[in-house]
CHARMM internal coordinates of N, CA and C (Angstrom, degrees):
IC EDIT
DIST 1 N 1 CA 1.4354
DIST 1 CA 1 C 1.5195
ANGL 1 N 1 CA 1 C 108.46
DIST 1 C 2 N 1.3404
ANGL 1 CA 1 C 2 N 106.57
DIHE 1 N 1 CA 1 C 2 N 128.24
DIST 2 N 2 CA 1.4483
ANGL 1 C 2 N 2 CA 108.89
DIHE 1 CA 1 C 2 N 2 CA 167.98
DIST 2 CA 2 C 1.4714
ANGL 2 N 2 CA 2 C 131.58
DIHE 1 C 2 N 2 CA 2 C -100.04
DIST 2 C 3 N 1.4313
ANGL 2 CA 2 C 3 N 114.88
DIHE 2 N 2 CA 2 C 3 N 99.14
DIST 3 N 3 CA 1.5685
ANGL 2 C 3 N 3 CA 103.98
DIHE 2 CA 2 C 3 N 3 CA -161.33
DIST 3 CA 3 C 1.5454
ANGL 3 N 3 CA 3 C 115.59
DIHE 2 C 3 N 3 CA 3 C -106.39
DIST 3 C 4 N 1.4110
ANGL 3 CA 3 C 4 N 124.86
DIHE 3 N 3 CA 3 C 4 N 131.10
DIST 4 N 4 CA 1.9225
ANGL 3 C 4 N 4 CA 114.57
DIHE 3 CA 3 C 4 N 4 CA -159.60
DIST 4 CA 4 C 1.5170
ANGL 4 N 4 CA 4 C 89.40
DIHE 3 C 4 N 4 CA 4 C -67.74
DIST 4 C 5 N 0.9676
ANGL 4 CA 4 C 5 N 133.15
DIHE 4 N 4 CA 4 C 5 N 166.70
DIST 5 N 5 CA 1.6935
ANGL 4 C 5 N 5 CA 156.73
DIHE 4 CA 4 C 5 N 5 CA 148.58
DIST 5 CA 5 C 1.4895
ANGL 5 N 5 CA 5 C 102.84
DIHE 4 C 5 N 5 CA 5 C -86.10
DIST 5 C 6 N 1.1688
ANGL 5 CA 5 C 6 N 126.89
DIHE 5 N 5 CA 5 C 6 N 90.25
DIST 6 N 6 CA 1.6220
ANGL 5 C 6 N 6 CA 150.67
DIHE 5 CA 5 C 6 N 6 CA -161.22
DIST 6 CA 6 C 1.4839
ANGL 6 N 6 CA 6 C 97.01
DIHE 5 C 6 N 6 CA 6 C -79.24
DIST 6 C 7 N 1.4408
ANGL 6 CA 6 C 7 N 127.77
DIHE 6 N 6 CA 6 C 7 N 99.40
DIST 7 N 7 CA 1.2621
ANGL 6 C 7 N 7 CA 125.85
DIHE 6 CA 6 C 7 N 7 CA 153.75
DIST 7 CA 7 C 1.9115
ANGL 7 N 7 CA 7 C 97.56
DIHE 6 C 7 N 7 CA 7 C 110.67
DIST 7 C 8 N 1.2601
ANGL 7 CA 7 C 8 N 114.30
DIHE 7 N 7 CA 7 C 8 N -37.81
DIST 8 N 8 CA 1.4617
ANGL 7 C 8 N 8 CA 117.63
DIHE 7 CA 7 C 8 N 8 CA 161.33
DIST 8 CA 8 C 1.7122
ANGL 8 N 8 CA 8 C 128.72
DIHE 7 C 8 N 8 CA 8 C -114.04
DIST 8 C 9 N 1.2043
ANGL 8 CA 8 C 9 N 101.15
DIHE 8 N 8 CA 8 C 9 N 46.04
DIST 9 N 9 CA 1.3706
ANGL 8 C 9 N 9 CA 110.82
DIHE 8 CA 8 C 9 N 9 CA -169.10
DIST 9 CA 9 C 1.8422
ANGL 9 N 9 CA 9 C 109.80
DIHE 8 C 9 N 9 CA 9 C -81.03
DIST 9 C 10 N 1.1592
ANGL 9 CA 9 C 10 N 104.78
DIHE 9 N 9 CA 9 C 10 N 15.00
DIST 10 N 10 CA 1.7073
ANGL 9 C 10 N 10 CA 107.81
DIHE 9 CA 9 C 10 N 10 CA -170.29
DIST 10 CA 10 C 1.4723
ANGL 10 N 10 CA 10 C 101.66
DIHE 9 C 10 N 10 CA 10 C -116.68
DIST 10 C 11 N 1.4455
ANGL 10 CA 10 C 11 N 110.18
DIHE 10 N 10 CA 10 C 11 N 31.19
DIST 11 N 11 CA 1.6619
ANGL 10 C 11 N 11 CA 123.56
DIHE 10 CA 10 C 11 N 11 CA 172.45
DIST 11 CA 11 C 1.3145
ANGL 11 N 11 CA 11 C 117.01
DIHE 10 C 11 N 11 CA 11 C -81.70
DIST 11 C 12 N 1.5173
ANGL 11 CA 11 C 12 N 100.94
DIHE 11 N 11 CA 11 C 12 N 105.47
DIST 12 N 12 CA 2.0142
ANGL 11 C 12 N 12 CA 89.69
DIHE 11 CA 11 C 12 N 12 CA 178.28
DIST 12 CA 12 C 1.3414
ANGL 12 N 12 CA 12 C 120.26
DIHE 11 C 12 N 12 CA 12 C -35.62
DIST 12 C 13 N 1.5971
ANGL 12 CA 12 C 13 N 121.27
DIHE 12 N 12 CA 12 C 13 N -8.17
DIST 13 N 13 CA 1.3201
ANGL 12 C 13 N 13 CA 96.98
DIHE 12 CA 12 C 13 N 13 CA -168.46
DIST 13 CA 13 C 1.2743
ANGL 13 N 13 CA 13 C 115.24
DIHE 12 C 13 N 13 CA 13 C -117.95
DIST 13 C 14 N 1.1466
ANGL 13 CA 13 C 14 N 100.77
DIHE 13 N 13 CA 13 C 14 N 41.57
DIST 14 N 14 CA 2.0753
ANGL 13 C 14 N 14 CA 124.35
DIHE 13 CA 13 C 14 N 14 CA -169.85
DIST 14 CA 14 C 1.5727
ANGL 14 N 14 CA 14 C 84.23
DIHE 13 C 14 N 14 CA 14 C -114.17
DIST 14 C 15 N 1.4041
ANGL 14 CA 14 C 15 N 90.55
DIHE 14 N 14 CA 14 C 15 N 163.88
DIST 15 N 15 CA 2.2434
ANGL 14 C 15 N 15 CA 101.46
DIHE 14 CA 14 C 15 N 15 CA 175.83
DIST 15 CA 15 C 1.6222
ANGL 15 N 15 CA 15 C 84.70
DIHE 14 C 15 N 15 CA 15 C -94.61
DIST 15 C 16 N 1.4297
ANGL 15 CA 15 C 16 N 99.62
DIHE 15 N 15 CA 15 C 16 N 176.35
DIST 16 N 16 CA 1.3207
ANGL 15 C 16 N 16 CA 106.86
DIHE 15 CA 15 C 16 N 16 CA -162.11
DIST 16 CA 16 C 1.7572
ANGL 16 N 16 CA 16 C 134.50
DIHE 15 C 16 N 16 CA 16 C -77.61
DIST 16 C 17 N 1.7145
ANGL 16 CA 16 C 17 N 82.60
DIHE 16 N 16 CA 16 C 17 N 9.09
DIST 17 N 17 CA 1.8999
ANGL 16 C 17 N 17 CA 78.61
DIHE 16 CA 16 C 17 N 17 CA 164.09
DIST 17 CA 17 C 1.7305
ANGL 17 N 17 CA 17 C 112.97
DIHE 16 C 17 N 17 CA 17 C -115.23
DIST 17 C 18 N 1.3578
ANGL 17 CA 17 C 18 N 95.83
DIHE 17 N 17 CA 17 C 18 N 27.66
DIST 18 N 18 CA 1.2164
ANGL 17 C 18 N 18 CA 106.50
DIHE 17 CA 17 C 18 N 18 CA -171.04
DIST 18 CA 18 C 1.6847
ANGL 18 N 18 CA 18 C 142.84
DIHE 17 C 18 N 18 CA 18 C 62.88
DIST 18 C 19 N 1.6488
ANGL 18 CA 18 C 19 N 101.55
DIHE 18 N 18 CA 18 C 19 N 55.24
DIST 19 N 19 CA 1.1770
ANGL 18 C 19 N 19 CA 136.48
DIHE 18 CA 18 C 19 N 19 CA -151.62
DIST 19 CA 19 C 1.7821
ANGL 19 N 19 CA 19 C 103.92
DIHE 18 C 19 N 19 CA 19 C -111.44
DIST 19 C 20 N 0.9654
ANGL 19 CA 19 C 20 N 93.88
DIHE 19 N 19 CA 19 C 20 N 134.26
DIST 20 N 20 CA 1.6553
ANGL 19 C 20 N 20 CA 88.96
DIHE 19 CA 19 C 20 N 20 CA 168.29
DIST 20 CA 20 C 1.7020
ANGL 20 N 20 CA 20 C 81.00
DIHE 19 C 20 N 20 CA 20 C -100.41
DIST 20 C 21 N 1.7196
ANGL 20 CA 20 C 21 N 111.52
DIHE 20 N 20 CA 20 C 21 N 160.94
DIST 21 N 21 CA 1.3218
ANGL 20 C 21 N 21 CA 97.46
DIHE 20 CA 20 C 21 N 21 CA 160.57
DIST 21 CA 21 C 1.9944
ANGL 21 N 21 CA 21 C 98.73
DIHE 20 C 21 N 21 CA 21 C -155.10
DIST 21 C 22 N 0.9788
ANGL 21 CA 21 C 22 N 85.14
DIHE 21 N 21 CA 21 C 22 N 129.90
DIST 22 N 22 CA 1.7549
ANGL 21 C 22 N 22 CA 113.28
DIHE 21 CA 21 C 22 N 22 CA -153.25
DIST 22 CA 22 C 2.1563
ANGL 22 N 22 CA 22 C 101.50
DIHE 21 C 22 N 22 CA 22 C -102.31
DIST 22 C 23 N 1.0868
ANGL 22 CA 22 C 23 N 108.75
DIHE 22 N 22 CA 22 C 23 N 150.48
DIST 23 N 23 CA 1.7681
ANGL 22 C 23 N 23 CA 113.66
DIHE 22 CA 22 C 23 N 23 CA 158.04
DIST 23 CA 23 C 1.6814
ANGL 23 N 23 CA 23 C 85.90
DIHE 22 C 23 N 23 CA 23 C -130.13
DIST 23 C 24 N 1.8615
ANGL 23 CA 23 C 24 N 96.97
DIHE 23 N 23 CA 23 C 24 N 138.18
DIST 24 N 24 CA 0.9094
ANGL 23 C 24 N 24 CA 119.42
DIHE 23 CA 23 C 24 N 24 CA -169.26
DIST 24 CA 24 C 1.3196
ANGL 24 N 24 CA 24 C 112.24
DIHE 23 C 24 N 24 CA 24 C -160.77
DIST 24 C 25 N 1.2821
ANGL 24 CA 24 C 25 N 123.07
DIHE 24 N 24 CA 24 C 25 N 132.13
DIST 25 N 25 CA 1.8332
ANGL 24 C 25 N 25 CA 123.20
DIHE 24 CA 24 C 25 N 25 CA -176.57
DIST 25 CA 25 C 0.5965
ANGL 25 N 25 CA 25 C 106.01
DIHE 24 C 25 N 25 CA 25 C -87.30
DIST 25 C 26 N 1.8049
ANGL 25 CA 25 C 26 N 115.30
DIHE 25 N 25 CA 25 C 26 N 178.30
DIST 26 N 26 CA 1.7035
ANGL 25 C 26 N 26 CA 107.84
DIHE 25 CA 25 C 26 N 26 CA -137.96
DIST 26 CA 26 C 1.6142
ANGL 26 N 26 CA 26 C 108.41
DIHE 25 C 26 N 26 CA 26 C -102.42
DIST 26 C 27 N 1.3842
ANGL 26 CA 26 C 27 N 98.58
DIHE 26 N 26 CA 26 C 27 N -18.54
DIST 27 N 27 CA 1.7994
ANGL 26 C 27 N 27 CA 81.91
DIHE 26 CA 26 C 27 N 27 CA 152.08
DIST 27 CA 27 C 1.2871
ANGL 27 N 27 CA 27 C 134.81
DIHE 26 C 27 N 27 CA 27 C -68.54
DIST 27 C 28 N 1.2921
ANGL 27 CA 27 C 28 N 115.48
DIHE 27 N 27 CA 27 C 28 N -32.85
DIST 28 N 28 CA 1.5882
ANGL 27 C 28 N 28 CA 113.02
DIHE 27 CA 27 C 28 N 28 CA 164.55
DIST 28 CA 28 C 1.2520
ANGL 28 N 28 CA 28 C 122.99
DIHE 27 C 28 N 28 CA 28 C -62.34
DIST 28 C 29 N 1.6133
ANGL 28 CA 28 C 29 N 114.23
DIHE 28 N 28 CA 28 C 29 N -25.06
DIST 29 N 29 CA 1.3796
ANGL 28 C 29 N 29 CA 119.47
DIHE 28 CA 28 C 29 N 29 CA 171.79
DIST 29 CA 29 C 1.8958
ANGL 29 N 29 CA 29 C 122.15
DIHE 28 C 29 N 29 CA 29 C -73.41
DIST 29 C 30 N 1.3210
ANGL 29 CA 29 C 30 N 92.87
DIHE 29 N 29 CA 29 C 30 N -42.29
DIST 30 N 30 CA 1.5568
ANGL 29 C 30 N 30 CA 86.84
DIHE 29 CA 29 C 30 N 30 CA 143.81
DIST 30 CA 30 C 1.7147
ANGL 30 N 30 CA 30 C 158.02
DIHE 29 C 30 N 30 CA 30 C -73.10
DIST 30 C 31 N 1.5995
ANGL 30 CA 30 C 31 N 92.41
DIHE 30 N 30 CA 30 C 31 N -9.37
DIST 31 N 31 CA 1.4024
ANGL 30 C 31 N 31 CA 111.11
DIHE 30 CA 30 C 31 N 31 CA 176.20
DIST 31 CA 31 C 1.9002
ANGL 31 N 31 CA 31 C 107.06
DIHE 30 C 31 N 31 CA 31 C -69.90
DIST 31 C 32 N 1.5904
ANGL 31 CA 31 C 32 N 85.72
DIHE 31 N 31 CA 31 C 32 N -46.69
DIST 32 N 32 CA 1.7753
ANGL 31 C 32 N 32 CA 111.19
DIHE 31 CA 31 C 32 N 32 CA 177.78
DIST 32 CA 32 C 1.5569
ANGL 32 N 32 CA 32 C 110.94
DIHE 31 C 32 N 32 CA 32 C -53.62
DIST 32 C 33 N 1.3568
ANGL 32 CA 32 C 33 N 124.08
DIHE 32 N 32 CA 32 C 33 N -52.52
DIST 33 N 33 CA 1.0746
ANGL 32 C 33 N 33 CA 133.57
DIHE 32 CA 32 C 33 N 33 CA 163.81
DIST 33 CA 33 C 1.4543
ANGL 33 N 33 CA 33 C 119.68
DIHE 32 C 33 N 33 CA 33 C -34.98
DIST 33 C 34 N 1.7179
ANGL 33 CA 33 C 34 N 108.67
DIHE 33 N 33 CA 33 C 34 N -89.39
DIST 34 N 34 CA 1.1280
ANGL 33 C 34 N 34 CA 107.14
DIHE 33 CA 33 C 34 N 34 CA 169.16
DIST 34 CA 34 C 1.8310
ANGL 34 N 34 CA 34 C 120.81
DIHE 33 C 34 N 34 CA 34 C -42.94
DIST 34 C 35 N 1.2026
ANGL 34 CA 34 C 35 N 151.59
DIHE 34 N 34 CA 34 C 35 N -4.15
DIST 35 N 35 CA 1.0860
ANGL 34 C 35 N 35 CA 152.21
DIHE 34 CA 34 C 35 N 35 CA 133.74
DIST 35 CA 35 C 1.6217
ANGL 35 N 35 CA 35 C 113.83
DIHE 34 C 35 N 35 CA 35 C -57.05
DIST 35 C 36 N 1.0973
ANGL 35 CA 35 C 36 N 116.25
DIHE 35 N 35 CA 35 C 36 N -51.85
DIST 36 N 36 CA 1.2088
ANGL 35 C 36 N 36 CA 101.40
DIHE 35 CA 35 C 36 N 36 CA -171.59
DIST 36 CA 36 C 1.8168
ANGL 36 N 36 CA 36 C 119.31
DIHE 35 C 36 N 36 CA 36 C -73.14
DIST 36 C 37 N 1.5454
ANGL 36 CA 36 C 37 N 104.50
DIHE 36 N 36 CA 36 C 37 N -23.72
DIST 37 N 37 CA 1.6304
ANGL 36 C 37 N 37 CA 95.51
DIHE 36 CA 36 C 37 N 37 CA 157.71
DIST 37 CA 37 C 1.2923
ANGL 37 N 37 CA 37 C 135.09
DIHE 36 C 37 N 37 CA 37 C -81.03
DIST 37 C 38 N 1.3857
ANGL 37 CA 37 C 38 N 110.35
DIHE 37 N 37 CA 37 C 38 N -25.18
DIST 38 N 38 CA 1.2898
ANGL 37 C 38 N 38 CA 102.16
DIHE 37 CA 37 C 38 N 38 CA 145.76
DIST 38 CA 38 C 1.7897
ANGL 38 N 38 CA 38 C 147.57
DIHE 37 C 38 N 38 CA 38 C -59.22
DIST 38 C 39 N 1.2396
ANGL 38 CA 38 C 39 N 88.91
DIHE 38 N 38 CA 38 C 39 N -3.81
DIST 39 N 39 CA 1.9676
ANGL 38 C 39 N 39 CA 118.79
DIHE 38 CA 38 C 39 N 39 CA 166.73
DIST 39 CA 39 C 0.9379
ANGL 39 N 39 CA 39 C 94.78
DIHE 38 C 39 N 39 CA 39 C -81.01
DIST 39 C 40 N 1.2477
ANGL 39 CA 39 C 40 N 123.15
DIHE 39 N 39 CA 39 C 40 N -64.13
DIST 40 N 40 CA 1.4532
ANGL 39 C 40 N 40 CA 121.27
DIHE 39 CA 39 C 40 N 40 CA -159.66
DIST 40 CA 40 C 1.2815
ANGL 40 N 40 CA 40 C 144.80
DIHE 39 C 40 N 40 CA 40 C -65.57
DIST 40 C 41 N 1.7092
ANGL 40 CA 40 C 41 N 86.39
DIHE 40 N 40 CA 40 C 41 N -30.98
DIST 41 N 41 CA 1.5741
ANGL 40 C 41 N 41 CA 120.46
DIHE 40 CA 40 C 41 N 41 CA 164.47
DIST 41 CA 41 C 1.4830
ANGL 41 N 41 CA 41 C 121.69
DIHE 40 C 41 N 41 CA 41 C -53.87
DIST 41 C 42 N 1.9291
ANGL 41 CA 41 C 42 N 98.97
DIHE 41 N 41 CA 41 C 42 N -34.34
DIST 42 N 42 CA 1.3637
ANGL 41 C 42 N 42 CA 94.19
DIHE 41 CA 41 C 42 N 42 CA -154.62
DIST 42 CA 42 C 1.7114
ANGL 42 N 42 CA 42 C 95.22
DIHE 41 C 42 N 42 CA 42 C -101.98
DIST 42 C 43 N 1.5626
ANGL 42 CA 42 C 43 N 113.51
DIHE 42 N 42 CA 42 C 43 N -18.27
DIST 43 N 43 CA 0.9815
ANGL 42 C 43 N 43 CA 129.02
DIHE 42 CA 42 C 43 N 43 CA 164.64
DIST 43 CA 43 C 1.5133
ANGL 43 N 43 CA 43 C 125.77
DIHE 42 C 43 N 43 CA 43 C -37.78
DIST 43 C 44 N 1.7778
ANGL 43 CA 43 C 44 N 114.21
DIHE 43 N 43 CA 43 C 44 N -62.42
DIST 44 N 44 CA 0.9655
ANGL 43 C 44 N 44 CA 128.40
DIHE 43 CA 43 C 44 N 44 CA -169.96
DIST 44 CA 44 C 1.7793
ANGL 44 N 44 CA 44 C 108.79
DIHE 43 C 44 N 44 CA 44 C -82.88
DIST 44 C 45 N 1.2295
ANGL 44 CA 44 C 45 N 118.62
DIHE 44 N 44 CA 44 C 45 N -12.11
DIST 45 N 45 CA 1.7323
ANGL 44 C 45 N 45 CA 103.66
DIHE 44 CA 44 C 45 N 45 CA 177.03
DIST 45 CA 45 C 1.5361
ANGL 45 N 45 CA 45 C 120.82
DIHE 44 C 45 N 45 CA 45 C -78.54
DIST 45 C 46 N 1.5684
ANGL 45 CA 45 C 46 N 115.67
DIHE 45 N 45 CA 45 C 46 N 20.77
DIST 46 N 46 CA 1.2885
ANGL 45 C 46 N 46 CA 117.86
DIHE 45 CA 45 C 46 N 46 CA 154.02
DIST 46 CA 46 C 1.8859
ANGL 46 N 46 CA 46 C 105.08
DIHE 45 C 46 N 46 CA 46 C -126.76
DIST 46 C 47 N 0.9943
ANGL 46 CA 46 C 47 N 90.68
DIHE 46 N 46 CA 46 C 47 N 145.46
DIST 47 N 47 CA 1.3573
ANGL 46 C 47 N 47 CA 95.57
DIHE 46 CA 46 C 47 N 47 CA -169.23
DIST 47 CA 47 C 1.7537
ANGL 47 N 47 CA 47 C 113.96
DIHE 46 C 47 N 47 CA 47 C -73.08
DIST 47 C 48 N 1.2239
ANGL 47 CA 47 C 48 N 138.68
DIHE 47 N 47 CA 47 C 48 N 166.64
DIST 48 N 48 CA 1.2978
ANGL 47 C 48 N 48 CA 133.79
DIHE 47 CA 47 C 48 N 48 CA -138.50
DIST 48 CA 48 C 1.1498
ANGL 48 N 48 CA 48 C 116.94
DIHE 47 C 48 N 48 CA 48 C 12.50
DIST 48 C 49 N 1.5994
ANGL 48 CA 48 C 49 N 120.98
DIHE 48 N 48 CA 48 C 49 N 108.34
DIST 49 N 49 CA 1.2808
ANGL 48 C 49 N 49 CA 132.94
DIHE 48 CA 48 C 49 N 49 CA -159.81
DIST 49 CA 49 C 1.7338
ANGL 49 N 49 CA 49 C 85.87
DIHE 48 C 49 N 49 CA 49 C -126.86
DIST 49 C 50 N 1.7153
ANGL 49 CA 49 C 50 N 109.64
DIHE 49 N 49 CA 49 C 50 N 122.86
DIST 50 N 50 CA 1.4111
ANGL 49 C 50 N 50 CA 96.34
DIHE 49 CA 49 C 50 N 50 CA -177.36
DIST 50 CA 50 C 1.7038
ANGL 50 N 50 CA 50 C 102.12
DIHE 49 C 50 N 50 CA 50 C -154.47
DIST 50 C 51 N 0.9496
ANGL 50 CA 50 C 51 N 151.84
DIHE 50 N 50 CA 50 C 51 N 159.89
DIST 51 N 51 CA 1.3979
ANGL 50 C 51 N 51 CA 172.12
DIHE 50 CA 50 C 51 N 51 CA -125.14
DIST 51 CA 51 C 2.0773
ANGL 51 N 51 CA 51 C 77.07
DIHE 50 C 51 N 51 CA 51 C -110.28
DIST 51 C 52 N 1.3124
ANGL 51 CA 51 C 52 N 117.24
DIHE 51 N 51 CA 51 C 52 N 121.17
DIST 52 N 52 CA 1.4201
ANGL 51 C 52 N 52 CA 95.83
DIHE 51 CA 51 C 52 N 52 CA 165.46
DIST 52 CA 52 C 1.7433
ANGL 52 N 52 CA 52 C 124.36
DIHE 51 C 52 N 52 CA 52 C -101.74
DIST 52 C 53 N 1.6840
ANGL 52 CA 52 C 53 N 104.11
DIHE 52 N 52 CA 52 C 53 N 14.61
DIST 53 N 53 CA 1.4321
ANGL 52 C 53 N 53 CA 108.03
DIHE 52 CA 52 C 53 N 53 CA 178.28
DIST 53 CA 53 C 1.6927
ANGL 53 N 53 CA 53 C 103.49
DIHE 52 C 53 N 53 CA 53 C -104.21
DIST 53 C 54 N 1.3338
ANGL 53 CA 53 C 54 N 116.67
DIHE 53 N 53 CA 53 C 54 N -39.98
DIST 54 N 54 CA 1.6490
ANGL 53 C 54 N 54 CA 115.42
DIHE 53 CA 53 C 54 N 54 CA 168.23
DIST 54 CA 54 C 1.5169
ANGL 54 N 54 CA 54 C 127.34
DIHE 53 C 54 N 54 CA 54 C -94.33
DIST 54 C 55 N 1.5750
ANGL 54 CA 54 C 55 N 137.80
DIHE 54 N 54 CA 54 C 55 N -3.22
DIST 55 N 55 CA 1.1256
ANGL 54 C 55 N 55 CA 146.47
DIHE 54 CA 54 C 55 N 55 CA -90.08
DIST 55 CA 55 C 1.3594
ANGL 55 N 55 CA 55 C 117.54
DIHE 54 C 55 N 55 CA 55 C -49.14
DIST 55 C 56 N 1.6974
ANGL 55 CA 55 C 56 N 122.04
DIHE 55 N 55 CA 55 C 56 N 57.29
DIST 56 N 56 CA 1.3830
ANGL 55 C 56 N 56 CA 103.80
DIHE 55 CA 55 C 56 N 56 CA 146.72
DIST 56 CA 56 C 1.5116
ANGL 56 N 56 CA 56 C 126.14
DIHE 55 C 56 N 56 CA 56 C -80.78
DIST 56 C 57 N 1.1616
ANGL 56 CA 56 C 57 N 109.79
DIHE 56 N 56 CA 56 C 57 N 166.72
DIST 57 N 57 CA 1.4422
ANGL 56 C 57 N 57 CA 141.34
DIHE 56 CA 56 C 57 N 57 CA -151.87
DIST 57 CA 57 C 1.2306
ANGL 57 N 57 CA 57 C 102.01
DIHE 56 C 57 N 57 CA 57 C -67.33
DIST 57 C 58 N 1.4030
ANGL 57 CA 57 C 58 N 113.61
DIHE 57 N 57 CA 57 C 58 N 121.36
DIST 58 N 58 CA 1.7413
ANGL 57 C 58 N 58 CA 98.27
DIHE 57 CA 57 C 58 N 58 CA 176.70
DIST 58 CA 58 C 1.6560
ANGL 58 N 58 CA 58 C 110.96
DIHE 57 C 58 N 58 CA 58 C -130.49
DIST 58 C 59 N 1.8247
ANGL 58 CA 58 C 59 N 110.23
DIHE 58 N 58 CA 58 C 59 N 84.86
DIST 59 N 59 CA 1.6971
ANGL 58 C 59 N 59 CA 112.90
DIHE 58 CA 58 C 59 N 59 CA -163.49
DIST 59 CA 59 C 1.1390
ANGL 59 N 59 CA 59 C 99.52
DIHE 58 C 59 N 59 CA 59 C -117.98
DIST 59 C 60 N 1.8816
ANGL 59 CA 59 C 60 N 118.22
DIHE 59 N 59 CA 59 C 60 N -24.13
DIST 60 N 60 CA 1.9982
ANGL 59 C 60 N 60 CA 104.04
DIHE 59 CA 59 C 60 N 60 CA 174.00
DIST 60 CA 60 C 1.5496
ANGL 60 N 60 CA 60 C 89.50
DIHE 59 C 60 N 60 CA 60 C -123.45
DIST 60 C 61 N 1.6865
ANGL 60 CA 60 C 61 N 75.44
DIHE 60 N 60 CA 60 C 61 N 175.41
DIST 61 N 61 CA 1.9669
ANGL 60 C 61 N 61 CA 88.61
DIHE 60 CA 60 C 61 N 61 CA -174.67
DIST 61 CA 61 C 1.5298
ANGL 61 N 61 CA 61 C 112.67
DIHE 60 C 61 N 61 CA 61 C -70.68
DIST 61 C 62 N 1.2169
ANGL 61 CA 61 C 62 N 104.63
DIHE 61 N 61 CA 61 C 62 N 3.65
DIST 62 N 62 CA 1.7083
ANGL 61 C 62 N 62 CA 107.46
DIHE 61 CA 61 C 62 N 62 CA 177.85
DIST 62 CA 62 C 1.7214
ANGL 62 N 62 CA 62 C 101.94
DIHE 61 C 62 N 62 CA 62 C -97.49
DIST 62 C 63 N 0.9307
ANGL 62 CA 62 C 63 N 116.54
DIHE 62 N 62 CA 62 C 63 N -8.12
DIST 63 N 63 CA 1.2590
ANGL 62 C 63 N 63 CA 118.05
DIHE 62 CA 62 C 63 N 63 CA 157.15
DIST 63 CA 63 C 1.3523
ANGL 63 N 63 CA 63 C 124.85
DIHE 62 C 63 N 63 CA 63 C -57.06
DIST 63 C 64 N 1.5817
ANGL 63 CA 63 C 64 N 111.69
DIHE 63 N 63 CA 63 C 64 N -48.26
DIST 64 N 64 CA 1.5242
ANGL 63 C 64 N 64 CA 111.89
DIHE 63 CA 63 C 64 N 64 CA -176.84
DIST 64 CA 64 C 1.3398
ANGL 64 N 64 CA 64 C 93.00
DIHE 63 C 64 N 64 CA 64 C -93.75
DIST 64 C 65 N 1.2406
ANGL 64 CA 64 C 65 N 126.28
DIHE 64 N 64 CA 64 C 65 N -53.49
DIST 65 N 65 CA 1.4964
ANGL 64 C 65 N 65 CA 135.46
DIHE 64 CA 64 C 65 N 65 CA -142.56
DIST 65 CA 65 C 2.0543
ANGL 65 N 65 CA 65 C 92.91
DIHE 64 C 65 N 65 CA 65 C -90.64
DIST 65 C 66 N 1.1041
ANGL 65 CA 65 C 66 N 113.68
DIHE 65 N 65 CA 65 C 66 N 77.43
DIST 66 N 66 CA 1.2835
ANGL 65 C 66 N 66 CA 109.28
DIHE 65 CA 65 C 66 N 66 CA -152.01
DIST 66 CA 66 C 1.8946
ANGL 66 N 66 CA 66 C 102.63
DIHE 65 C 66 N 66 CA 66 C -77.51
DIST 66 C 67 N 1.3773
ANGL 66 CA 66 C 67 N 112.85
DIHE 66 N 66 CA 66 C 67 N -49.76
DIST 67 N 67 CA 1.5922
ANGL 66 C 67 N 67 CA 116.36
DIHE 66 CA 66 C 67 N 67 CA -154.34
DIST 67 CA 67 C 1.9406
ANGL 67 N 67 CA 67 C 90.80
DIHE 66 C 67 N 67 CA 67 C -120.60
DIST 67 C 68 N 0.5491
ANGL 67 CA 67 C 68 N 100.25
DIHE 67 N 67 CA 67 C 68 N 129.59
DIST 68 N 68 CA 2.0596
ANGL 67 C 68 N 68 CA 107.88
DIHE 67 CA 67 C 68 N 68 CA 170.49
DIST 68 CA 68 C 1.7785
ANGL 68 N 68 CA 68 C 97.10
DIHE 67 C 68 N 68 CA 68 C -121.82
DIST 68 C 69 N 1.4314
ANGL 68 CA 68 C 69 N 122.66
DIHE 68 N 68 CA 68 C 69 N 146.45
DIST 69 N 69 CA 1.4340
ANGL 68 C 69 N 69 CA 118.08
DIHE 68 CA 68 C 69 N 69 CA 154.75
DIST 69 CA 69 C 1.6728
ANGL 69 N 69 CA 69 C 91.56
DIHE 68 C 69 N 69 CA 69 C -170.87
DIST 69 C 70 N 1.7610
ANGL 69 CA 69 C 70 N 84.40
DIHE 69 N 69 CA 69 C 70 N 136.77
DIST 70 N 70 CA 1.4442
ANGL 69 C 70 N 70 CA 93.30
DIHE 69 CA 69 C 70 N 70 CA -176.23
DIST 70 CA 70 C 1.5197
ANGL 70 N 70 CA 70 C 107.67
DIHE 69 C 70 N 70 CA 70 C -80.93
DIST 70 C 71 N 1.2646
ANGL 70 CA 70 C 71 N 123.58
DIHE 70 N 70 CA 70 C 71 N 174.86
DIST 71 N 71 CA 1.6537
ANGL 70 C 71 N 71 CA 119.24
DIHE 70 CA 70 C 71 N 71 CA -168.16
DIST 71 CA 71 C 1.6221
ANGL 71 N 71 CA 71 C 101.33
DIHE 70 C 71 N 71 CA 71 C -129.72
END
COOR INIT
IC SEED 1 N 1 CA 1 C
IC BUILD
């Protein structure tokens, strides 16, 4: 799973689009989930909602929650 680091994504220790990127079972993958719409939620009730260290766009959960693949 590739998840952005929202607002600190310029951490040497992210891959280079500023990703943490994690293996995680699928309850944890749902714990992650449900977190990340709740980011998103709270993200998006002001309008231009954006990453403030890269400024991409952060309005669906595929925004943060960028790459999923099962193994």
């Amino acid at each position: 799973m590739h998840l952005h680091a929202v607002d600190e994504c310029n951490d040497p220790d992210l891959d280079p689009f500023g990703n943490t990127v994690e293996i995680l079972c699928i309850a944890c993958l749902w714990h992650v989930e449900a977190k990340v719409l709740l980011q998103v939620g709270r993200l998006t009730r002001s309008p231009g909602a954006f990453c403030l260290t890269c400024g991409a766009p952060v309005r669906e959960p595929t925004d943060i929650m960028r790459d999923v693949a099962a193994l």
